[in-house]
C-alpha positions as a Markdown table, in Angstrom:
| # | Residue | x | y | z |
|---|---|---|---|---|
| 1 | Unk | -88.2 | 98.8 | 35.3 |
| 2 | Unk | -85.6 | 98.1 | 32.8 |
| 3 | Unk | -86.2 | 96.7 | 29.5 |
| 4 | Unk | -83.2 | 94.4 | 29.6 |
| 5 | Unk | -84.2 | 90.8 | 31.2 |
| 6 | Unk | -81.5 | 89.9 | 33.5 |
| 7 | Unk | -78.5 | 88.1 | 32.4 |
| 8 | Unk | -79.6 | 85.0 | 33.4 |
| 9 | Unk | -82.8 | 85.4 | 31.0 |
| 10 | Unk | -81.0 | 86.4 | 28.3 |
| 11 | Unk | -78.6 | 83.8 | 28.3 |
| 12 | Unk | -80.1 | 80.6 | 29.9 |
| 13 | Unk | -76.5 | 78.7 | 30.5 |
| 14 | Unk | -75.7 | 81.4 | 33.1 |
| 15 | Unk | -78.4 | 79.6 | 35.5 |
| 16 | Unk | -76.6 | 76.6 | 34.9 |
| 17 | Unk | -73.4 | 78.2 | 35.1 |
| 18 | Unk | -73.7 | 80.1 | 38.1 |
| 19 | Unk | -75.4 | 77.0 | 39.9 |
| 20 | Unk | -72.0 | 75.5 | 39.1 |
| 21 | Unk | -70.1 | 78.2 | 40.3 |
| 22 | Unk | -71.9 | 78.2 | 43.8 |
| 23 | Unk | -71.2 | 74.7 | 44.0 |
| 24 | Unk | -67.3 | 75.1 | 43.5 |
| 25 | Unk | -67.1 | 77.7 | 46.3 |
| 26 | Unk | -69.1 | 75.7 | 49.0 |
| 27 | Unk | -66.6 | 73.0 | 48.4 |
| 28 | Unk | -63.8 | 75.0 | 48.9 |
| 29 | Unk | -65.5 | 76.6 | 51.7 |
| 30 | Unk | -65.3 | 73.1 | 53.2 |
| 31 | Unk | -61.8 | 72.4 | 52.1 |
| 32 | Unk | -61.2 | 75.4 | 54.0 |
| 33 | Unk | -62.8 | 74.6 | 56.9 |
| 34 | Unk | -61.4 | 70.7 | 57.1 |
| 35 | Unk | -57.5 | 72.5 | 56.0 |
| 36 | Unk | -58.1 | 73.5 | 59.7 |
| 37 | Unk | -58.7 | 70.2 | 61.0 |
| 38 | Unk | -56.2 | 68.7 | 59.5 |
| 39 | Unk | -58.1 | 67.5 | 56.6 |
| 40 | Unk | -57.1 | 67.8 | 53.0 |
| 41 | Unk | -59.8 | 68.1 | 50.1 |
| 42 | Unk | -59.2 | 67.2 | 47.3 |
| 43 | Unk | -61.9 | 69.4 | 45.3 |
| 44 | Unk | -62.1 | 67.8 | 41.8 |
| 45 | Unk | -62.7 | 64.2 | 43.2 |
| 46 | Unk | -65.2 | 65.5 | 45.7 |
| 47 | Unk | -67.0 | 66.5 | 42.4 |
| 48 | Unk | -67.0 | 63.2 | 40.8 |
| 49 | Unk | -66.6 | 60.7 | 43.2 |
| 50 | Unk | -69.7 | 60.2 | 45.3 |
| 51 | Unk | -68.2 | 57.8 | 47.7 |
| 52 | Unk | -65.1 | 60.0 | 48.3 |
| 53 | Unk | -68.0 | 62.7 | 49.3 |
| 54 | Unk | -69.3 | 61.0 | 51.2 |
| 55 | Unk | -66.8 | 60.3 | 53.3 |
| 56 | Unk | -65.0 | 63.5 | 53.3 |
| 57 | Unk | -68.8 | 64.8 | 54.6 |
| 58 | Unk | -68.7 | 62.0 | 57.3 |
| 59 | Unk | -65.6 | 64.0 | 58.5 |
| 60 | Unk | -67.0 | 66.9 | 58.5 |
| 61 | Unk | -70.6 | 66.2 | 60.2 |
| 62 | Unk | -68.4 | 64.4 | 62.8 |
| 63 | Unk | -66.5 | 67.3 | 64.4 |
| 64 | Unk | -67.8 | 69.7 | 66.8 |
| 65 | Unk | -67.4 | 73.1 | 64.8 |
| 66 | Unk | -70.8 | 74.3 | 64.2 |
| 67 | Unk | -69.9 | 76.3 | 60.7 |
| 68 | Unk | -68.0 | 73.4 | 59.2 |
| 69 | Unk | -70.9 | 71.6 | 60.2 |
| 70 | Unk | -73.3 | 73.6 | 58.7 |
| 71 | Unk | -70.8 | 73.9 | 55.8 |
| 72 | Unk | -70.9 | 69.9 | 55.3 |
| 73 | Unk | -74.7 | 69.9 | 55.4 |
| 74 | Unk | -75.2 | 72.2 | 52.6 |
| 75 | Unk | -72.9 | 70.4 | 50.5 |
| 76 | Unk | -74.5 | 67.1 | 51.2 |
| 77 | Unk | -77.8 | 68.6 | 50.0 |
| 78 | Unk | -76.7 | 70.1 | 47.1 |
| 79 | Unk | -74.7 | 66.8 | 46.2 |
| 80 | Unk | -77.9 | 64.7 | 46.8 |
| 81 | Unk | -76.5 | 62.3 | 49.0 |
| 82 | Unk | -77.8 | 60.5 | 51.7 |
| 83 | Unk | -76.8 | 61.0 | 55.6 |
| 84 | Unk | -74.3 | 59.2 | 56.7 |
């Protein structure tokens, strides 16, 4: 085994950082997803609006595609917010 910790342990922000990251590619996974629905994203309010994500969510858990589904349901548990 190496002696170097991984980057994470060496640099505790990383955690954070790549926490953060993940969460900015589910969302645009969704916006993705909902882009083929007809649905537009916008990615920075989804962030900081909690009402806005919830309702964009709504949308998503309402359609019949399984992965944007699945996609929605992440993202609403990762957000911390309630069903709809």
């Amino acid at each position: 085994m190496s002696d170097l910790a991984t980057p994470a342990a060496r640099h505790p922000g990383l955690d954070a950082a790549a926490d953060g990251a993940e969460l900015v590619v589910q969302i645009v996974e969704l916006k993705w997803l909902l882009a083929g629905h007809g649905v537009r994203l916008h990615v920075e309010r989804l962030q900081t609006d909690r009402e806005y994500a919830r309702r964009i969510l709504a949308v998503a858990l309402g359609t019949g595609h399984g992965a944007l589904r699945a996609a929605a349901e992440k993202l609403r548990l990762e957000l911390g917010l309630a069903e709809p």
